[in-house]
Every structure is written in C-alpha cells, then in structure tokens.
N, CA, C and O atoms as CSV, one atom per row, in Angstrom:
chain,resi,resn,atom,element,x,y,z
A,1,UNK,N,N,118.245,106.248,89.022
A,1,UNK,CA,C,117.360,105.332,88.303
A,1,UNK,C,C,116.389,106.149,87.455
A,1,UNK,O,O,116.101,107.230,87.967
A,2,UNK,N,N,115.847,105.901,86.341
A,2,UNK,CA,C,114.985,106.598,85.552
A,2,UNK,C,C,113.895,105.783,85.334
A,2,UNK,O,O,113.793,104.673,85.857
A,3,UNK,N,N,113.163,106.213,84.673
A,3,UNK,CA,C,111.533,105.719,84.824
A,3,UNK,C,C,111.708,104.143,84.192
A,3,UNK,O,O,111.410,103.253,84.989
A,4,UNK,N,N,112.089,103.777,83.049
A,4,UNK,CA,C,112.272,102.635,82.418
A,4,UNK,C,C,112.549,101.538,83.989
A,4,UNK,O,O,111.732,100.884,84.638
A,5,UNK,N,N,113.891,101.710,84.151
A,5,UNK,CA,C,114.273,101.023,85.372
A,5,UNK,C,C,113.238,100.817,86.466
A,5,UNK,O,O,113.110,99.661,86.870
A,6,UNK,N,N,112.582,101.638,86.933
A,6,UNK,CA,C,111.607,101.685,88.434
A,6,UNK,C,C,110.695,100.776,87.568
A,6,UNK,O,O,110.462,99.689,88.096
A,7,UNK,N,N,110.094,100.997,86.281
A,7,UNK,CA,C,109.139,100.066,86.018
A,7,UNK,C,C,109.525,98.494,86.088
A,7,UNK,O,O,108.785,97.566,86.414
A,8,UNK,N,N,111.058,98.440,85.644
A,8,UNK,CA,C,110.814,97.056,85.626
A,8,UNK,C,C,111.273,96.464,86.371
A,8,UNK,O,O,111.719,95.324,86.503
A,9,UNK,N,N,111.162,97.235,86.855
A,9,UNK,CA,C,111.469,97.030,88.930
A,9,UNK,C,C,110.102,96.174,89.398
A,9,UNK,O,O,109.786,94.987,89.474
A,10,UNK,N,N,109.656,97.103,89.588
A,10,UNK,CA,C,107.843,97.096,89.309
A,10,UNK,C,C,107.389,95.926,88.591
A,10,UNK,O,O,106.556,95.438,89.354
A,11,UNK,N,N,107.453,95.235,87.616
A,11,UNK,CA,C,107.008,94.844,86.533
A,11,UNK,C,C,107.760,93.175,87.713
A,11,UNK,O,O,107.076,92.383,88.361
A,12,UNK,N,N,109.074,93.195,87.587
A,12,UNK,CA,C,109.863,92.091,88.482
A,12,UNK,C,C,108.720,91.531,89.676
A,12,UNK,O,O,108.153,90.439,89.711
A,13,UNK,N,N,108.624,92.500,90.469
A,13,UNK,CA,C,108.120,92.572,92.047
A,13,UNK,C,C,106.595,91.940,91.766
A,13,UNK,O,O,106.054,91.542,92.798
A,14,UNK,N,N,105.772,91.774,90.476
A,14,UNK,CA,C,104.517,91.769,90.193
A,14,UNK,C,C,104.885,90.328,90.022
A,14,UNK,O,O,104.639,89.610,90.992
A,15,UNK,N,N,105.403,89.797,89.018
A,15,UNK,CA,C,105.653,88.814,88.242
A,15,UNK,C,C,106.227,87.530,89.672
A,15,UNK,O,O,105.812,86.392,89.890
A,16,UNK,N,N,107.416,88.432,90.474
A,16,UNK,CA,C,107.694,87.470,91.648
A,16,UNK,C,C,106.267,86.983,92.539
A,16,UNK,O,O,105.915,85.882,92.964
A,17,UNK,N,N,105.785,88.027,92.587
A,17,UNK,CA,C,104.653,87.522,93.961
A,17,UNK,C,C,103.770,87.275,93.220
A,17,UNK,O,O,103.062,86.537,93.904
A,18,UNK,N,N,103.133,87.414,91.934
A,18,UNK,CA,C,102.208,86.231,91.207
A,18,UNK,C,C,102.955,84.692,91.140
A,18,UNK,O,O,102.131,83.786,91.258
A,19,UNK,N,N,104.370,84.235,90.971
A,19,UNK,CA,C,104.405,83.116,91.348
A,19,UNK,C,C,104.541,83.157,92.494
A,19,UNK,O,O,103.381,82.882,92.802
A,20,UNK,N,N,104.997,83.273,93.332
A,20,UNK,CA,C,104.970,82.954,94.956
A,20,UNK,C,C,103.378,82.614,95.282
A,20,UNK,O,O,103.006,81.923,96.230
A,21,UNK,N,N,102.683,83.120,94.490
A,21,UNK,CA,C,101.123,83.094,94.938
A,21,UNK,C,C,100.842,82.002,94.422
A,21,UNK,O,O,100.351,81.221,95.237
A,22,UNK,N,N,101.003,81.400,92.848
A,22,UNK,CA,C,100.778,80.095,92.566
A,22,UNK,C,C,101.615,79.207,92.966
A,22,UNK,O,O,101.754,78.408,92.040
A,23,UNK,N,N,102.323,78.880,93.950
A,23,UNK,CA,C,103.445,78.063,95.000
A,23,UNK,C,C,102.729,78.136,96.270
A,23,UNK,O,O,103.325,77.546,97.171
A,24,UNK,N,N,101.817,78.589,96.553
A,24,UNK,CA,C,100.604,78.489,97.939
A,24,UNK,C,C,100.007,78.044,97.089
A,24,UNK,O,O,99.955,76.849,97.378
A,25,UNK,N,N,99.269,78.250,95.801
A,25,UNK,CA,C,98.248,77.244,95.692
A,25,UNK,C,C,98.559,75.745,95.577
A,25,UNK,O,O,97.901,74.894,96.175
A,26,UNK,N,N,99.780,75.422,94.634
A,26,UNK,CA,C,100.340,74.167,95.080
A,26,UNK,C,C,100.238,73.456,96.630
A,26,UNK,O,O,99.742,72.403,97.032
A,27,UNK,N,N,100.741,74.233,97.087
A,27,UNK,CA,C,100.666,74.481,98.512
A,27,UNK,C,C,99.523,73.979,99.214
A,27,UNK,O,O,99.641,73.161,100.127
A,28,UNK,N,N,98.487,74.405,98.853
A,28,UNK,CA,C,96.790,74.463,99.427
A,28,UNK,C,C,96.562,73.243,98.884
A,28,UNK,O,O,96.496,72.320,99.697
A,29,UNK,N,N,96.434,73.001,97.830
A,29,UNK,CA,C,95.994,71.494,96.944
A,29,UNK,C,C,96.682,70.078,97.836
A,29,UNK,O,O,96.223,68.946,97.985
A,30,UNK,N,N,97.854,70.653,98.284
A,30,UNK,CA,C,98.582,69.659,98.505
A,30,UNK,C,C,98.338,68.899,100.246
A,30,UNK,O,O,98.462,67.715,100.559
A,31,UNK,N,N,98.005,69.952,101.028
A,31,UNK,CA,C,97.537,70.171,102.117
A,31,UNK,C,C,96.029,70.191,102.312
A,31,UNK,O,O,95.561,69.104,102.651
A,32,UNK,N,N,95.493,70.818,102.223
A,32,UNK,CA,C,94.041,70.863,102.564
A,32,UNK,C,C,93.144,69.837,102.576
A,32,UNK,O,O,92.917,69.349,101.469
A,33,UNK,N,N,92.631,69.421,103.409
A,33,UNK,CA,C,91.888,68.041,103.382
A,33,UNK,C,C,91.145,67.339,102.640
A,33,UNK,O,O,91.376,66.157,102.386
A,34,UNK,N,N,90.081,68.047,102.171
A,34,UNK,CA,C,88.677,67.523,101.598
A,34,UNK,C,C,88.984,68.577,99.714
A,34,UNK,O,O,89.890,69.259,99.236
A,35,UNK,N,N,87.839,68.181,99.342
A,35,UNK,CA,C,87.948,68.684,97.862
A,35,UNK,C,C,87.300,70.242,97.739
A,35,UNK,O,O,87.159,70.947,96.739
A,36,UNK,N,N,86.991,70.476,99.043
A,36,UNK,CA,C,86.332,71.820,98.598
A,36,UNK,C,C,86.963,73.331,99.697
A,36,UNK,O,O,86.498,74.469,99.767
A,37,UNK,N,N,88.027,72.779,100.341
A,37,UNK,CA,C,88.902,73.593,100.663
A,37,UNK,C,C,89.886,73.606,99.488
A,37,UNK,O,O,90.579,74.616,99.366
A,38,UNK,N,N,90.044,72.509,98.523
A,38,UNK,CA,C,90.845,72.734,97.655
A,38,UNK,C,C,90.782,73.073,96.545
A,38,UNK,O,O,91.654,73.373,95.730
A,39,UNK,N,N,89.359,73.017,96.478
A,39,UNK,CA,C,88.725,74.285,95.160
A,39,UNK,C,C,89.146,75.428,95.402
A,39,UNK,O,O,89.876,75.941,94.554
A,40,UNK,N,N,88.732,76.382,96.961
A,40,UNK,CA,C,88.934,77.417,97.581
A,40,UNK,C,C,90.641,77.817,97.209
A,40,UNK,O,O,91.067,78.733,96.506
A,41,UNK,N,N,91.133,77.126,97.706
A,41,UNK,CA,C,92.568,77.438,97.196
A,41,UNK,C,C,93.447,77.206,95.678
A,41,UNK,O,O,94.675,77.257,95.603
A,42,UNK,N,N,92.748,77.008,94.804
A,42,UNK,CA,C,92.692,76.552,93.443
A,42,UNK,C,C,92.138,77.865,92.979
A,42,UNK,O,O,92.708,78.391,92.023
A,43,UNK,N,N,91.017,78.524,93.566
A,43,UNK,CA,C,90.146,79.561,92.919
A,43,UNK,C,C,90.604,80.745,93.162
A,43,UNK,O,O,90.313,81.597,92.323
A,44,UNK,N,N,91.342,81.123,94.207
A,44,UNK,CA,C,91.568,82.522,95.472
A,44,UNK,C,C,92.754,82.325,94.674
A,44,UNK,O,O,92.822,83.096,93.717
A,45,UNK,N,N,93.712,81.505,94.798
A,45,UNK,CA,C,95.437,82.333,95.108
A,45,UNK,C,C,95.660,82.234,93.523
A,45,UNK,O,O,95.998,83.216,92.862
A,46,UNK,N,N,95.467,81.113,93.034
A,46,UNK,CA,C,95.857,80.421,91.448
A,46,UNK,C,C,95.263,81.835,90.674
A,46,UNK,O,O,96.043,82.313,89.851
A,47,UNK,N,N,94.228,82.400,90.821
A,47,UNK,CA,C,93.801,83.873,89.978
A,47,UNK,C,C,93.951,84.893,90.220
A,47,UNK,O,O,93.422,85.742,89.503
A,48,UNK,N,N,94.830,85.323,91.465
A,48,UNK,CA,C,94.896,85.813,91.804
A,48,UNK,C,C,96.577,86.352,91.195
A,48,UNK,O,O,97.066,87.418,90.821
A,49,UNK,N,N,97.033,84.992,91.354
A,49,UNK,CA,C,98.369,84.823,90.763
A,49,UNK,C,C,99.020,85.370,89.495
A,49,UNK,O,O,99.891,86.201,89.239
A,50,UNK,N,N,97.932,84.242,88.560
A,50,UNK,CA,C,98.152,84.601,87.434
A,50,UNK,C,C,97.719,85.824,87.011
A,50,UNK,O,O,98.268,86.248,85.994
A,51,UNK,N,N,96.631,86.708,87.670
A,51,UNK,CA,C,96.652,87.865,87.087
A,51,UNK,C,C,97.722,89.115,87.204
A,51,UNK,O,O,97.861,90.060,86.426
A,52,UNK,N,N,98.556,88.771,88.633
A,52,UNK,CA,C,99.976,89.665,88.807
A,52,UNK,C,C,100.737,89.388,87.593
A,52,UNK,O,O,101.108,90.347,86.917
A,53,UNK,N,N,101.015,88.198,87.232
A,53,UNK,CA,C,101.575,87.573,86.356
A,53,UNK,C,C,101.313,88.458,85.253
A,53,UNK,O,O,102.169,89.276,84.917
A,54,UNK,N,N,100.139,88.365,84.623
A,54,UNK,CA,C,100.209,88.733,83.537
A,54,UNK,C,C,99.525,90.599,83.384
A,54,UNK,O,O,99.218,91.160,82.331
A,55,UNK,N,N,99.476,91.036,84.441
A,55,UNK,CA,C,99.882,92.402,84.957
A,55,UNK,C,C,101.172,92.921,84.515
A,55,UNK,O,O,101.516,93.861,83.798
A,56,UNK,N,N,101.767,92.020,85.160
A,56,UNK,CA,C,103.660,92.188,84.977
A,56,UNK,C,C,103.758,92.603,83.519
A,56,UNK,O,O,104.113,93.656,82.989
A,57,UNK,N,N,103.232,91.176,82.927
A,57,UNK,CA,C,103.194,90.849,81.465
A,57,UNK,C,C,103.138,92.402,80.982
A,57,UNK,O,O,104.039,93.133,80.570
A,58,UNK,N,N,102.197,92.562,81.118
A,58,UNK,CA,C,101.534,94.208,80.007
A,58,UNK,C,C,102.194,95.340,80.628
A,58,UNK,O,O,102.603,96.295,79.967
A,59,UNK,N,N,102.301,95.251,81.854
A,59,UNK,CA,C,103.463,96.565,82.240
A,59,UNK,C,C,104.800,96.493,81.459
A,59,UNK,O,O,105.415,97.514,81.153
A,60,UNK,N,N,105.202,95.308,81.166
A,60,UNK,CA,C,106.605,95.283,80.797
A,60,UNK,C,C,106.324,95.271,79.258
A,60,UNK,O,O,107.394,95.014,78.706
A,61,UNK,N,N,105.250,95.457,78.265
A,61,UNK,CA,C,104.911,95.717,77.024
A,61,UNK,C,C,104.601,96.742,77.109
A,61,UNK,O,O,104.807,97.403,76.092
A,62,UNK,N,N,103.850,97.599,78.480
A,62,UNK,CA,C,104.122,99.236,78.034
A,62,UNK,C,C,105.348,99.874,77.966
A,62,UNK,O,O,105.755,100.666,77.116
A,63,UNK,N,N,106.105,99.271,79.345
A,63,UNK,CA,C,107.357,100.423,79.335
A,63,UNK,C,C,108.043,100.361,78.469
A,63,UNK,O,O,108.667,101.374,78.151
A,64,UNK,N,N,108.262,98.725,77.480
A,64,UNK,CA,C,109.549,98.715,76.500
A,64,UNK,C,C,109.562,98.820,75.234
A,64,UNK,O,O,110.480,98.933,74.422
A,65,UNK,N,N,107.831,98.748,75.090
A,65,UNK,CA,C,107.559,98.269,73.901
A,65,UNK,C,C,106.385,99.871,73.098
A,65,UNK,O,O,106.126,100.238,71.952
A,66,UNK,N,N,105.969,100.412,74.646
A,66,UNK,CA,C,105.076,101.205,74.099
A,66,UNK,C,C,103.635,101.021,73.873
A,66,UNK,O,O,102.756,101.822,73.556
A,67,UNK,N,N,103.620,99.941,74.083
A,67,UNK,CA,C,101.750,99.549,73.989
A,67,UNK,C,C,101.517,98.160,74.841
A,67,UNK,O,O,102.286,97.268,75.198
A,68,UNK,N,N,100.405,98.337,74.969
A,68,UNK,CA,C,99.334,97.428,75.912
A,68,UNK,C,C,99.112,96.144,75.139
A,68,UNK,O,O,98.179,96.138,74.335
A,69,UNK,N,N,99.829,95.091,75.278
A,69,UNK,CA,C,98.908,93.826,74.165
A,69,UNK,C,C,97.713,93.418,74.755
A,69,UNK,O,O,97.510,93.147,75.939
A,70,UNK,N,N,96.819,93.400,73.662
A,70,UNK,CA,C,95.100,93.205,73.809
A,70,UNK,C,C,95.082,91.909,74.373
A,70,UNK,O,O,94.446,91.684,75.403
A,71,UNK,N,N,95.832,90.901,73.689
A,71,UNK,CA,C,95.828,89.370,74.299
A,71,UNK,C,C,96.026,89.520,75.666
A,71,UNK,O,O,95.144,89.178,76.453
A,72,UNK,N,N,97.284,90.083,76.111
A,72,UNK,CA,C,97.533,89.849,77.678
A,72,UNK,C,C,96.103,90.491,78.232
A,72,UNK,O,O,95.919,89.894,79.293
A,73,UNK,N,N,95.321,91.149,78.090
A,73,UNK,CA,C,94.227,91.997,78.365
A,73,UNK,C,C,93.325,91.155,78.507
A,73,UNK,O,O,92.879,91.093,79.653
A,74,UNK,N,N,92.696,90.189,77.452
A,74,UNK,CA,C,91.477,89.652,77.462
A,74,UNK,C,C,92.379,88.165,77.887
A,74,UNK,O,O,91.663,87.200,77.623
A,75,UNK,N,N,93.644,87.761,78.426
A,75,UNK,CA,C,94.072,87.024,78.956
A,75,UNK,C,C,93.749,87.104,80.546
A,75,UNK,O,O,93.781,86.074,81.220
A,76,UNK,N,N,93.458,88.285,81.086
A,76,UNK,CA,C,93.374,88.759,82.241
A,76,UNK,C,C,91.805,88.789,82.332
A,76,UNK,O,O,91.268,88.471,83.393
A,77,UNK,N,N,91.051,89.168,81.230
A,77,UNK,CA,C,89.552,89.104,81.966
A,77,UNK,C,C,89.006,87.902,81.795
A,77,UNK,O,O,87.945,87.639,82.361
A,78,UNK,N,N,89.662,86.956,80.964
A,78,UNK,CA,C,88.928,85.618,80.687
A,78,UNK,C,C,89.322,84.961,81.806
A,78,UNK,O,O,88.495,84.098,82.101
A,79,UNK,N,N,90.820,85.044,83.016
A,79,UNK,CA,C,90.869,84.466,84.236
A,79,UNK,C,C,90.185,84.576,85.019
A,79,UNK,O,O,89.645,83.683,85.672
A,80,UNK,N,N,90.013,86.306,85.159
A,80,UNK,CA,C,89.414,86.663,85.879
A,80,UNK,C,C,88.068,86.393,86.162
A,80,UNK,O,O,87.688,86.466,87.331
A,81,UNK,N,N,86.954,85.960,84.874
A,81,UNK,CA,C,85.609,85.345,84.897
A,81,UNK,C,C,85.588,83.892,85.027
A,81,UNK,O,O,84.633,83.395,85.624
A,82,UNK,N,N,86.716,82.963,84.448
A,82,UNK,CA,C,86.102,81.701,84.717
A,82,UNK,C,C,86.545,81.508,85.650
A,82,UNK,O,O,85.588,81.131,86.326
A,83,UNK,N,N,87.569,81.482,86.383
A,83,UNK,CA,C,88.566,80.473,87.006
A,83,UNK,C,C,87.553,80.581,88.335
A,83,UNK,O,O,87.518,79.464,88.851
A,84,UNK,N,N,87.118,81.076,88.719
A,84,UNK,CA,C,86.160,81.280,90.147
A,84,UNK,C,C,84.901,80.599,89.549
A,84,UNK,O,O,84.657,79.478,89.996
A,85,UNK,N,N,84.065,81.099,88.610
A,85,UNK,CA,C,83.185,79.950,88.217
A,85,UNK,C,C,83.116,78.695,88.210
A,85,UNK,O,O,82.313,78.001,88.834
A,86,UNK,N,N,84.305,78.213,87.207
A,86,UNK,CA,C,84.809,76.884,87.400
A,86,UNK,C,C,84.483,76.075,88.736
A,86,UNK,O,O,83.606,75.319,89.155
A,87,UNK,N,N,85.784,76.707,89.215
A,87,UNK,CA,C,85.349,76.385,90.773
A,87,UNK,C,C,84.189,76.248,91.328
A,87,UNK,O,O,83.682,75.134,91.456
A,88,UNK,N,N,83.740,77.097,91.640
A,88,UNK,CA,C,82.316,77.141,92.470
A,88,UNK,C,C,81.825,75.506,91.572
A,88,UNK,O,O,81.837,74.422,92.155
A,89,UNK,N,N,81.340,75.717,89.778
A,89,UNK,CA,C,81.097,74.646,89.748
A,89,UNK,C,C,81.456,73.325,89.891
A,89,UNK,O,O,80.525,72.521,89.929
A,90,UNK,N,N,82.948,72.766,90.007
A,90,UNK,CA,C,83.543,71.767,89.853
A,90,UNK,C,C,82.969,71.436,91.795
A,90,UNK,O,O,82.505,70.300,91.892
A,91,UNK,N,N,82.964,72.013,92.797
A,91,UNK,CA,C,82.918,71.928,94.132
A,91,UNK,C,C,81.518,71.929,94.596
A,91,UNK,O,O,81.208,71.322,95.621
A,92,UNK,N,N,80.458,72.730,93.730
A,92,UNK,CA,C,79.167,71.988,93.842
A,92,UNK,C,C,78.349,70.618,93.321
A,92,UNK,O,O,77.450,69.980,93.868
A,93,UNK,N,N,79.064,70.421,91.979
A,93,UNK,CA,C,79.270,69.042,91.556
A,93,UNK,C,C,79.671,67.815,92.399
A,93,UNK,O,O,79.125,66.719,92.278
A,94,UNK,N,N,80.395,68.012,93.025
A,94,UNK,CA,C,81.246,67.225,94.182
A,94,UNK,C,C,80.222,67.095,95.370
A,94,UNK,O,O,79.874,66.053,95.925
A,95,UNK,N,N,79.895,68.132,95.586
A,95,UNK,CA,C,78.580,68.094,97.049
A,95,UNK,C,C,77.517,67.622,96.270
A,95,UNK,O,O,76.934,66.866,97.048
A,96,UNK,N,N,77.002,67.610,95.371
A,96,UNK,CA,C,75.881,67.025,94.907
A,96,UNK,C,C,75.954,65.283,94.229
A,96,UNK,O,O,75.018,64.494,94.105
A,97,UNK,N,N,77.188,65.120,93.933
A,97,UNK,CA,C,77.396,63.599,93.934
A,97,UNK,C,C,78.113,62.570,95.608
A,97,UNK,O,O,78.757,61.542,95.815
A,98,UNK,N,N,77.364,63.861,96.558
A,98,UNK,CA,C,78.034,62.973,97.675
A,98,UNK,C,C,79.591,62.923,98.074
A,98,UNK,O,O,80.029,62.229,98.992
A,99,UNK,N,N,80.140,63.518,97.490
A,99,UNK,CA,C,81.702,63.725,98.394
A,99,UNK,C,C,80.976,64.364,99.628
A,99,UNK,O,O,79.962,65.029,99.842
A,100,UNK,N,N,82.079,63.788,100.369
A,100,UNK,CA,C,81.927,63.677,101.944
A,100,UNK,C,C,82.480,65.069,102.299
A,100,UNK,O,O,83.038,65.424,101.260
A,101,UNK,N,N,82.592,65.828,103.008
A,101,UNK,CA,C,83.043,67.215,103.668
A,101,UNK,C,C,83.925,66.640,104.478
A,101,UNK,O,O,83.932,65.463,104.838
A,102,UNK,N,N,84.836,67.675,104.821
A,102,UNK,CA,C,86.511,67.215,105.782
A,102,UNK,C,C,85.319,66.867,107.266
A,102,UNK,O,O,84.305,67.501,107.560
A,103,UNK,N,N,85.868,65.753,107.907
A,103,UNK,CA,C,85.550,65.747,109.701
A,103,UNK,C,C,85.462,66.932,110.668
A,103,UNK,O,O,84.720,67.143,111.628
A,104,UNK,N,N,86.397,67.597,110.144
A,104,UNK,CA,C,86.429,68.911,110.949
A,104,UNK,C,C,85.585,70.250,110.663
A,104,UNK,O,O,85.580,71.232,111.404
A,105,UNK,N,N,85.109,70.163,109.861
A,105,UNK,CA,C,83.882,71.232,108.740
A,105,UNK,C,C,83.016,71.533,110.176
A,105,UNK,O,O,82.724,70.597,110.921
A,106,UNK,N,N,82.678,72.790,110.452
A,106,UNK,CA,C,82.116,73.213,111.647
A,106,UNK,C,C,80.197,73.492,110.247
A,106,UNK,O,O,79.218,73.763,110.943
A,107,UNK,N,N,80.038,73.459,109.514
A,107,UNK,CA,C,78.858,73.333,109.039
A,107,UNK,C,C,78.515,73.057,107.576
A,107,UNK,O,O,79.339,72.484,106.864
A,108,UNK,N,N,77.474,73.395,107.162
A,108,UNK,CA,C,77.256,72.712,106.112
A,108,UNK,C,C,75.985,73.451,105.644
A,108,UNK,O,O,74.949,72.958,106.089
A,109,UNK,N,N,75.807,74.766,104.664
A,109,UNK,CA,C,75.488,75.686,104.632
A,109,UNK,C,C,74.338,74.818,103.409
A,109,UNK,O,O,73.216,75.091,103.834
A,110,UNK,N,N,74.251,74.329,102.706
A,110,UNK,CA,C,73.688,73.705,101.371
A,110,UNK,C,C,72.947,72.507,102.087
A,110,UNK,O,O,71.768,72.382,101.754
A,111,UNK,N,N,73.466,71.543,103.079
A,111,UNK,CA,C,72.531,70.329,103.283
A,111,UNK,C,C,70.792,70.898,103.495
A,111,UNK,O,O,70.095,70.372,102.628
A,112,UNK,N,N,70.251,71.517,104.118
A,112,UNK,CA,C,69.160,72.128,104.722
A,112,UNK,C,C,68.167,72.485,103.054
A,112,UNK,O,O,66.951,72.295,103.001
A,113,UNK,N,N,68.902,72.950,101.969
A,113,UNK,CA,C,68.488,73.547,100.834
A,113,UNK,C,C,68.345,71.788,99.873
A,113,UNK,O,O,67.357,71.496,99.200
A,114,UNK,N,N,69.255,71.100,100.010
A,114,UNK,CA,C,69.470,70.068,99.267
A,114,UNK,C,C,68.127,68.739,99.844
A,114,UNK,O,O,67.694,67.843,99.119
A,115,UNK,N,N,67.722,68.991,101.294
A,115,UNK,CA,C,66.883,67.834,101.728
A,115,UNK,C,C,65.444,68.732,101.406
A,115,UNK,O,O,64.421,68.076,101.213
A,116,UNK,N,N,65.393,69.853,101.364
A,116,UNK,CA,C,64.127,70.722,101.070
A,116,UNK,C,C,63.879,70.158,99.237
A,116,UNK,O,O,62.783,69.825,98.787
A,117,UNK,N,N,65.052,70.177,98.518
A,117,UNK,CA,C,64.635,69.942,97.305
A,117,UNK,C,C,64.234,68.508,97.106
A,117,UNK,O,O,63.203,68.307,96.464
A,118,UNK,N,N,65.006,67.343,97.634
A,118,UNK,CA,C,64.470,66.193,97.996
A,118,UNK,C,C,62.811,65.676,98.300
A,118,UNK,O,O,61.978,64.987,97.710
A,119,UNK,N,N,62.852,66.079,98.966
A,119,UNK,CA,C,61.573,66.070,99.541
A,119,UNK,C,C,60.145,66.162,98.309
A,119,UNK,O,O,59.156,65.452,98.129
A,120,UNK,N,N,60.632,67.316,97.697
A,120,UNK,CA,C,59.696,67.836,96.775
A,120,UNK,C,C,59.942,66.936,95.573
A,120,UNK,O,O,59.290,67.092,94.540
C-alpha cells in the first residue's frame, strides 16, 4: 500500500464514524425523554459528527488534490462555534418558558437562580 491508499483509508474510517455518529444522534432525539436531554444529544454527537465528516472532507482534498479547501475549514469552525451555542440556547429558552424536565431528572441546577431572580 502507498501513502495515497493509507490516506484514503483514513479519510473512509473518518467519514464512516462521523456518520455512525450522526445515526446516535437520530438515535438520542428519538429516544430521550424530555427536550433537554435532546438538545444534549443534538449538540455532543451531531458536531461531533459532522466535524469527522468534514475532516474526511479536507483530508481527501489534501491527498488527491493537493490542498486544503478553506470552505471545508471555516465549514468546520463555524460548526464547531454554533452548533453547541445554539443548543445551550434553544434548551434554556425551553426552561425559561416552562417546559417541564423528564420525571426522572435527579435535579435541577437553574430553579434556585430562576426563583432568586423572581423575587427581585
């Protein structure tokens, strides 16, 4: 095997387990009880995913092509900054208009901060 080959070996193996990773987040959304375990799994695997993904992407534009595309690049840091933001905000939105937390939720880290602001 020569270097070309091992890369896109490499490049394969990246690209497989970034989707396998967005197939758990399906996964998580689909399963998980309440809306903010399913942010959690929307935010963790889904960016996690797509950034193997498009890892793959730019490995397989170095080895064949010879260069790095800038897009796949700032494709990777623009996931990498919102998609967890998002989240966080779309799931504090949700606790602050009263969605209910799963039955089984062992606590509730924000109520204590949220009746302090009340108050005032």
């Amino acid at each position: 095997m020569n270097v070309i080959e091992i890369g896109k070996f490499i490049v394969g193996v990246l690209i497989v387990l970034g989707s396998l990773l967005s197939i758990l987040t399906t996964v998580g959304m689909l399963r998980f009880p309440d809306t903010y375990t399913r942010g959690h799994a929307a935010s963790k695997s889904a960016t996690l995913g797509i950034m193997l993904i498009l890892i793959g992407t730019a490995l397989y534009f170095w080895i064949t092509e010879g260069y790095i595309s800038g897009k796949v690049i700032l494709g990777i840091v623009f996931i990498l900054m919102t998609t967890p933001v998002a989240s966080h905000l779309i799931t504090r939105a949700s606790y602050n208009n009263g969605v209910a937390l799963w039955k089984g939720s062992v606590r509730d880290d924000l109520e204590k901060k949220y009746k302090q602001q009340k108050k005032q």
